[in-house]
Each structure stands twice: as structure tokens, then as C-alpha cells.
C-alpha positions, -999 to 999 in steps of 0.1 A, spaced: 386 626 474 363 613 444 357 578 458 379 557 442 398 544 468 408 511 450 429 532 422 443 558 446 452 527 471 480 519 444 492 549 443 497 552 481 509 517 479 538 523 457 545 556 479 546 535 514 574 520 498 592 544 483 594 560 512 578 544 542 588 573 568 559 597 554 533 595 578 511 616 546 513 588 526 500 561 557 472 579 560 461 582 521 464 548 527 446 541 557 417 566 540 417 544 512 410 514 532 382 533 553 367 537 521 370 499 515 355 494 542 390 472 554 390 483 589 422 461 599 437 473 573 429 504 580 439 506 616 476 489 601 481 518 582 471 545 606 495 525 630 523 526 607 518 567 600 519 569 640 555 546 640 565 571 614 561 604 631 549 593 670 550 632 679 521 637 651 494 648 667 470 643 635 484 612 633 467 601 666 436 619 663 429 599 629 434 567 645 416 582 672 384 590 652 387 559 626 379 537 660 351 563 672 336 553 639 335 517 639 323 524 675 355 513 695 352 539 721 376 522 745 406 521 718 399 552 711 407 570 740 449 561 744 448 581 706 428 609 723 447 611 753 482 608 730 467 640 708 463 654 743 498 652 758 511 663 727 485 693 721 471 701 756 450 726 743 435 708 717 400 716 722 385 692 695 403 661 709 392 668 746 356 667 734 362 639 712 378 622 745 344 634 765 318 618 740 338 587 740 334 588 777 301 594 773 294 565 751 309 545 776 290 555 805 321 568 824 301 598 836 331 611 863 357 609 831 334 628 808 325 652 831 357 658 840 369 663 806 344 691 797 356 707 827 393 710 819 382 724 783 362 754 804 390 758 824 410 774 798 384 781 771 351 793 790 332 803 762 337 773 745 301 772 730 301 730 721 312 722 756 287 743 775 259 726 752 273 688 756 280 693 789 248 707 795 230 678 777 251 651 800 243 669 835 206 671 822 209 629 818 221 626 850 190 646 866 212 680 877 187 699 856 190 736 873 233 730 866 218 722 823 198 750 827 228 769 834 250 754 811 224 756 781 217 794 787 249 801 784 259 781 755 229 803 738 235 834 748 271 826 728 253 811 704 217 828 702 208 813 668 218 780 677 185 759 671 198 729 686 205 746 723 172 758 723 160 725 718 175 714 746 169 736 770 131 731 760 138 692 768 157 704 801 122 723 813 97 697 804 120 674 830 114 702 856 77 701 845 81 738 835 55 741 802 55 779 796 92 782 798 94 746 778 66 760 750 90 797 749 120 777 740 106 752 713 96 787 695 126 798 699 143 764 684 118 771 655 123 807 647 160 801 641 155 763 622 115 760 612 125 723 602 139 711 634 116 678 637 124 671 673 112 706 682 76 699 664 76 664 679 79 678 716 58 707 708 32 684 698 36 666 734 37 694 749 0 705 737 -12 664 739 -2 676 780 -24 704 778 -51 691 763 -48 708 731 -53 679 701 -60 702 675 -25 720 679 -9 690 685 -22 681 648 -9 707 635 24 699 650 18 664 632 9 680 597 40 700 594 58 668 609 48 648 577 69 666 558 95 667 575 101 631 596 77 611 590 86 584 617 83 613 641 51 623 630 34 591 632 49 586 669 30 618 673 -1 609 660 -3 575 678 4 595 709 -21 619 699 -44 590 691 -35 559 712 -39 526 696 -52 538 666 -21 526 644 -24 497 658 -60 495 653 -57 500 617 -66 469 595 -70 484 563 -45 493 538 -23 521 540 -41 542 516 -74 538 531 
């Protein structure tokens, strides 16, 4: 827990072998090597803490997420589905199993997953918005709409859905109902950068520089790469254009 994974990987060590049927002390020692940054080694021990207890759900879901992490979607989902048939209502390992989907681009599998998490847990606020977010991808933007709506009327203060379902009108070409929901996204996170970055597109559209600006000054303080993507949108060419040093 305080980062010293080398002097707590002796201590898991020595308690492997005492008594090397705890799947606890496999994954201290799997956690030690993640800190390591040992991913083999890693995987060994998560592995052995699975051989240990196979019915251990947590077991597989560590594995599970250890290979989301190092970005091995495909090995990941046999642990996800394993968490699955043991759990079947584990919410959190269905949409782990969706996003690896996603990251795969196995759109029928990930849509499919999000699906059997409604089917039994409608309301399930992170589904409606990631589902949302996929079917928007994949141009069904009236089903996003949908989706995204009612992920925030769940979860009316949830900056992020706004967002999106800003993003979602601007590919409908809808600006009043894609300006409403940027403000929105802003009244309940003022520092949501994305939000100031479309915003600022949004008025470029219109024809509206000065706002747009402004969208860029409160961007600078926030994300600056955004904000210069702004301004050289705002101002094509003129980064480019720029000999002189930065200060100048």
C-alpha cells in the first residue's frame, strides 16, 4: 500500500510457501510485481491465486484487469467471462467485458454485453452512458440520444453525460440543443476542458471569434494542448506561421 513493493514482495514470498493454497497471499504477490513493473511475473502469480481457489471470482477479475492494463484486451476476456459464470450478476465485470470489446472493435460483442447488464439492471447509470457513447460511434445517434438522456436524468449532475450528449447533437448538426447541453456540462464541472474546447467550435461554426476566445482564455488554464488546438482553429495557420520565439 506505501509503494514498496520490493520489501513487501519478501514477505509474500515467504507466505506463498508457507502456505501456497492462499489465493490472498498470490495476489500480494502478483500486486507486488505490478508495482515492479514484472508483468510475467505478475501474470504467474495471479495464475497461481486462480489454481488456488478456481471458484474465486476476485481472483479472475484481477487477472482480468492486470491484462486490461498492459492493454491485452483479448486475454482478458476468458478472466471476465470466468468472473461472469461464477457471478452472473456482476455488473462491474460485464462492463469491464464490454470496453474490452470495445477496444477490440467487436462492436456486436460489446453491444451485446451492455444489453444483458440492462436486462436485469435498467437503471444502471454507466451502462446507459457507455452504451450510449458506442451507438453514437457507430452513427445510431437518435438510439445515444436516448441512451444519454436517460443516463442523465439518473444522473443529472453528471458532467461527463452532458458532454456527450452535446457531442451526440453536433453529429446531428443540432447547435442550440448542442450549445444547451455544453452549459449544462459546465454548470455541474466549470473545468470540464472538452466542454470549453467544443463550445469554442461550436461559436468558430457560428461565426462568433470573440466567444470562441474566450472559450480559449479559460482553456489556458485549464488544458493547454486543448486550447492551442482551439486557437489554431480559431486562427488557421497562425501556429504554424509563428517564427518567433515563444514569448514573443
Amino acid at each position: 500500500i506505501r509503494g514498496k513493493y520490493e520489501a513487501a514482495l519478501d514477505f509474500f514470498q515467504r507466505a506463498t510457501e508457507t502456505n501456497p493454497d492462499d489465493p490472498g497471499a498470490w495476489h500480494g504477490l502478483g500486486s507486488c510485481y505490478v508495482g515492479m513493473n514484472q508483468p510475467e511475473d505478475a501474470i504467474t502469480a495471479f495464475h497461481h491465486s486462480i489454481t488456488a481457489d478456481p471458484e474465486n471470482a476476485s481472483s479472475h477479475f484481477l487477472l482480468a484487469m492486470f491484462y486490461k492494463t498492459i492493454e491485452q484486451y483479448q486475454n482478458a476476456i476468458p478472466s471476465l467471462l470466468r468472473v461472469i459464470s461464477i457471478d452472473s450478476e456482476n455488473v462491474q465485470a460485464r462492463l469491464e467485458l464490454a470496453d474490452a470489446y470495445g477496444k477490440l472493435n467487436q462492436t456486436d460483442a460489446q453491444l451485446k454485453s451492455f444489453k444483458e447488464i440492462l436486462a436485469f439492471k435498467p437503471d444502471h447509470v454507466p451502462t446507459l452512458h457507455m452504451m450510449g457513447k458506442m451507438v453514437r460511434g457507430i452513427g445510431q445517434y437518435d438510439e445515444a440520444l436516448d441512451l444519454l438522456h436517460k443516463a442523465s436524468a439518473l444522473d443529472p449532475d453528471n458532467a461527463q453525460i452532458h458532454f456527450d450528449i452535446g457531442v451526440t447533437y453536433r453529429s446531428k448538426n443540432l447547435p442550440k440543443e448542442e450549445l444547451k447541453a455544453y452549459a449544462k456540462a459546465l454548470r455541474a464541472n466549470p473545468w470540464l476542458a472538452p466542454a470549453h474546447y467544443y463550445l469554442g467550435r461550436l461559436f468558430i461554426d457560428q461565426g462568433k471569434p470573440r466567444l470562441a476566445l474566450n472559450q480559449y482564455e479559460i482553456l489556458k488554464g485549464i488544458d493547454d494542448t486543448l486550447a492551442q488546438r482551439l486557437f489554431g482553429e480559431i486562427y488557421p495557420g497562425a501556429i504554424d506561421d509563428m517564427t518567433a520565439p515563444a514569448q514573443e
